[in-house]
N, C-alpha and C positions, 0 to 999 in steps of 0.2 A: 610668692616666696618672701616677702617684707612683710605679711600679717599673720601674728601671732594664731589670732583665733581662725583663720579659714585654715592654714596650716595644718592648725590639732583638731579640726573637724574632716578634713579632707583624710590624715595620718590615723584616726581614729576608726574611721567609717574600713578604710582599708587593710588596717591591723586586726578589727576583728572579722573580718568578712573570709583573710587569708584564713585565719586559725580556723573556720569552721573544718573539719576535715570530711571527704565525699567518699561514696560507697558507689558499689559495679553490682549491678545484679541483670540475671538470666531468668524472666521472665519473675517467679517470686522468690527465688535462690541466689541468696548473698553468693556474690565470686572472693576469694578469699586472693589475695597478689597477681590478680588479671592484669594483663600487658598495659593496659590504660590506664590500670591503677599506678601501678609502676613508671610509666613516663610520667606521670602528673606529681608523683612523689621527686623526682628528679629531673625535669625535663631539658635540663640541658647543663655541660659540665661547671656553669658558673654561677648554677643557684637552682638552689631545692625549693620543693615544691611553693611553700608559703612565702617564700623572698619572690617568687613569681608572682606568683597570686597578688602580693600587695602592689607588684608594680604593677599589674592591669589596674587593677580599681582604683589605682591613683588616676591612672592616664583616662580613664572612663570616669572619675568624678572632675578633674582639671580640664579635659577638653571632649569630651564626651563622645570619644571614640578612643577605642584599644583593637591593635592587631597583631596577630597570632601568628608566627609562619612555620609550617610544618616542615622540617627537613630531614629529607629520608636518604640513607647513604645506601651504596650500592650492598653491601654486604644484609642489610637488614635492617641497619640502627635508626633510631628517630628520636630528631629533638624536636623542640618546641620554643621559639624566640620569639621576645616583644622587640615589635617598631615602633621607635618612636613617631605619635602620630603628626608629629609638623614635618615629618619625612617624607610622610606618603599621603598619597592621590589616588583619588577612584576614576576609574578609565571605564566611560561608559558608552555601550551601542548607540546605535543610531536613535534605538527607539528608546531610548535614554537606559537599559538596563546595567547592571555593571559586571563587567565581562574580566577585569583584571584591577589590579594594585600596582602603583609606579612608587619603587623607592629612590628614593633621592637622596645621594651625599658626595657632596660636596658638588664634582661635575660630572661623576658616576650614577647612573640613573639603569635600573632592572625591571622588569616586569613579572609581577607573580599573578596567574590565570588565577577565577576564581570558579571556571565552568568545569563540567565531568568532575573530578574529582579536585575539590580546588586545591590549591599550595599554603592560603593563608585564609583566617577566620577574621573576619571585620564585625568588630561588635559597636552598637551605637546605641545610645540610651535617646529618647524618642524626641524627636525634634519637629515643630508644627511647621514645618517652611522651609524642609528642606530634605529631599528625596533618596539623598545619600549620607549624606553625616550624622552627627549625632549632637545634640545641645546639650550643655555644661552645666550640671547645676550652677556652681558659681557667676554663671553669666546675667544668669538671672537675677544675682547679688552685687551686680557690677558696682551701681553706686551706692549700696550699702556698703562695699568693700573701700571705696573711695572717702565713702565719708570718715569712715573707722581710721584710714592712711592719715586723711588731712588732721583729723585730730588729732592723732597722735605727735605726727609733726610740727601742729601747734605747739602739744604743751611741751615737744622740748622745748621748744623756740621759747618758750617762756622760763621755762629751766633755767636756760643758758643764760639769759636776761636777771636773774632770781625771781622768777616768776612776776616781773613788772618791768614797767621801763624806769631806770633808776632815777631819771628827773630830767631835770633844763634849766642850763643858764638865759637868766635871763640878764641884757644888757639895759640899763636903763641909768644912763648916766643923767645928771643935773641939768645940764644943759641942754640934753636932749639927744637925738641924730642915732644911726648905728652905724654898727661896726663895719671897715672899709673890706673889701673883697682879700686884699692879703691878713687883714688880724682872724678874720672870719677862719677862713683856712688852717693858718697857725695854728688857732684856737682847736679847728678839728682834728687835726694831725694829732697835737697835742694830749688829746682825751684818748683817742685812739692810740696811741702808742704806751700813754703811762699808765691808764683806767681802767679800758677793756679787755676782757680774757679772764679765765679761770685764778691764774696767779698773781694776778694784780688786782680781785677782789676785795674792797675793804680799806683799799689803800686814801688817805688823808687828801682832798684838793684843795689846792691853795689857789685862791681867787684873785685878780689883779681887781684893781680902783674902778666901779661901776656894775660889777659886775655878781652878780644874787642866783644861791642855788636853790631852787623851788624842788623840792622831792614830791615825786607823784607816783601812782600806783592804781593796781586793778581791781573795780571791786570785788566780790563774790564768785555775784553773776558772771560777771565779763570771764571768769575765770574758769568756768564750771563748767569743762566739757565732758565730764565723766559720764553723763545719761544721755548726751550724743551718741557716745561713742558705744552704750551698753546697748543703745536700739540697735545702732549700726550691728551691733557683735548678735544680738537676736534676729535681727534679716538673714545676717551668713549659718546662724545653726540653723533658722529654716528653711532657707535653700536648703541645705545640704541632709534635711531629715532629723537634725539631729536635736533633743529636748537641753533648750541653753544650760538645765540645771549642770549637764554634765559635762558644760565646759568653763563650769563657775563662772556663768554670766548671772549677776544679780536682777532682781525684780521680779522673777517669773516664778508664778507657783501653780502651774497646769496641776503638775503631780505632785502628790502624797508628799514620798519620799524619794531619795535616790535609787533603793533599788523599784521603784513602781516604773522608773522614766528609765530605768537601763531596762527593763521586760520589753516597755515600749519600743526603746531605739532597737532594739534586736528585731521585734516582731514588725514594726514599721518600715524600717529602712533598712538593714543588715540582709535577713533571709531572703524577702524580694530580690533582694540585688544579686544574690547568690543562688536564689534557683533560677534565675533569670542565664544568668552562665551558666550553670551546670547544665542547663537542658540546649546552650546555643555548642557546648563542648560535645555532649553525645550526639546530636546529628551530625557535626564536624569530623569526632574520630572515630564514631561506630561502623561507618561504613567499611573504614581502610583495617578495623581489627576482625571483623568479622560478626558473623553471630548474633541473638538479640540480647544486647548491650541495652542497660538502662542505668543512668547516672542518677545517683539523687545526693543529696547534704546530711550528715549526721547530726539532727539535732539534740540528738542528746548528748554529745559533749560539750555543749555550752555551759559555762557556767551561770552566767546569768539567767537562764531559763529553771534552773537546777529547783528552784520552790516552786515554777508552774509545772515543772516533771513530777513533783513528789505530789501535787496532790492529784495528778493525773492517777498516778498509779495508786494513789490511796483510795482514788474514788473507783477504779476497774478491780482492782483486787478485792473490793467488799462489794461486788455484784457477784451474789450467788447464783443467780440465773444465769451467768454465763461460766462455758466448760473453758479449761485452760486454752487452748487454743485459741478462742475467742478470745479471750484476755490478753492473750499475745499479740492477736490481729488488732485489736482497737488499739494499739500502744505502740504499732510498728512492726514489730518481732513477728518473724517465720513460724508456723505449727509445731510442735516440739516431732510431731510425725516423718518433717519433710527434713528436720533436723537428724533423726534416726538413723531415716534413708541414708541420706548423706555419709554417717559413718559408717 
């Protein structure tokens, strides 16, 4: 929550991941406003489908777990609500399975079953060392993330200083000796009360008898923690999948140009992470809607993909060897046959 760049790489990753929007189909027949469509477009009365969505994938990139809870009211209605995951706990058998979810607030504490038909969907992105949770990309950017804090924190600290320390008196009277523990003090109080601070910048000192002001400063080097801090910012975009170009971190030229590294981060990191849920949500509510329910992601309203769609279809449309329906099939799209039917 204090660094910029994990921030708009975490905010990024799950800004476009919500927007992708999902399709329902019956075995190879688009469903057109099927009930699962419909709760995932609004699944609960305080935020639509993509204000959802971006709140999982946040909680699933920050702590590498997000949980789902299904609530069904007596009359028929069903939402869909995120727990926040430092709430909740996995409650597992003997033989270590996990049999339930324990949410936690404040000294209120619930159990939601997750056997027969569970209450809640726990999703965790894969962690080498630990049988129930999920690992955080960012975790694995910890002290990348740290280094990026401390630097920053430096160069206020140097800001506020005007970027040096502004000198030292020094005492060197004639005769020799130093200053007694009360002028010593004086003296500091003194600098500190008329000197230091923003609006006392600039202001004239006036030196008593012995006493020489040496100005000092930081070289370059000492000062230059700008390629600290750009490695540190390229750990956190690779954690997180994400190519630095397009969080305007300088020095890296993997790719071309911007849009070659946004084709990338879509096809790299965005869709994985989205069919990864969409296939954990249809075993989840397939069962309770009935029928054979299949979830998949609309890739074609992506914009970023939108020049590798067009020559997709440049290249299927000028294959004379295949009949329209094949050309339908390699690009996605139903038989215009099963379309017919239909109407």
């Amino acid at each position: 929550m204090r660094n910029p760049v994990a921030h708009r790489g975490v905010k990024m990753i799950a800004e476009a991941a919500a927007s992708i929007p999902w399709l329902a189909y019956d075995g190879d027949a688009e469903l057109e406003g099927h009930p699962v469509l419909e709760l995932l477009k609004r699944p609960n009365q305080r935020q639509a489908g993509p204000s959802f969505l971006e709140v999982l994938y946040g909680h699933l990139l920050i702590s590498g777990n997000a949980y789902v809870e299904l609530v069904e009211a007596p009359n028929g209605a069903r939402e869909l609500h995120l727990l926040r995951p430092d709430r909740v706990s996995v409650i597992a058998d003997a033989s270590g399975w996990p049999v339930a979810l324990e949410h936690a607030m404040g000294s209120a504490r619930r159990r939601i079953p997750l056997e027969a038909f569970p209450g809640a969907l726990h999703l965790s992105l894969f962690h080498p060392l630990d049988d129930h949770y999920g690992f955080a990309p960012l975790s694995a950017a910890m002290p990348a993330l740290d280094i990026h804090n401390a630097a920053a924190r430096w160069n206020k600290a140097l800001l506020d200083n005007s970027a040096r320390p502004s000198g030292a008196l020094v005492y060197a009277p004639k005769e020799g000796g130093n200053l007694s523990d009360d002028q010593f003090e004086r003296l500091k109080a003194e600098l500190e009360q008329g000197y230091a601070g923003t609006s006392r910048a600039g202001r004239p000192l006036l030196l008593e008898g012995g006493l020489d002001w040496k100005a000092m400063s930081l070289t370059p080097k000492d000062m230059d923690f700008m390629e600290a801090k750009n490695g540190a910012a390229r750990d956190l975009a690779l954690a997180l999948g994400i190519p630095p170009m397009l969080l305007g971190i300088p020095g890296d030229n993997t790719y071309a140009n911007y849009q070659e590294a946004n084709r990338a981060f879509y096809r790299l990191t965005v869709l994985p992470l989205v069919g990864r849920i969409v296939k954990e949500f249809e075993g989840f509510l397939g069962r309770r809607f009935g029928g054979n329910i299949r979830l998949a992601y609309d890739a074609d309203q992506i914009d970023g993909l939108s020049a590798e769609r067009e020559s997709l279809w440049a290249r299927i449309g000028a294959a004379s060897f295949l009949t329209d329906d094949e050309k339908r099939a390699a690009v996605g799209y139903q038989p215009l046959s099963l379309n017919k039917g239909g109407q």
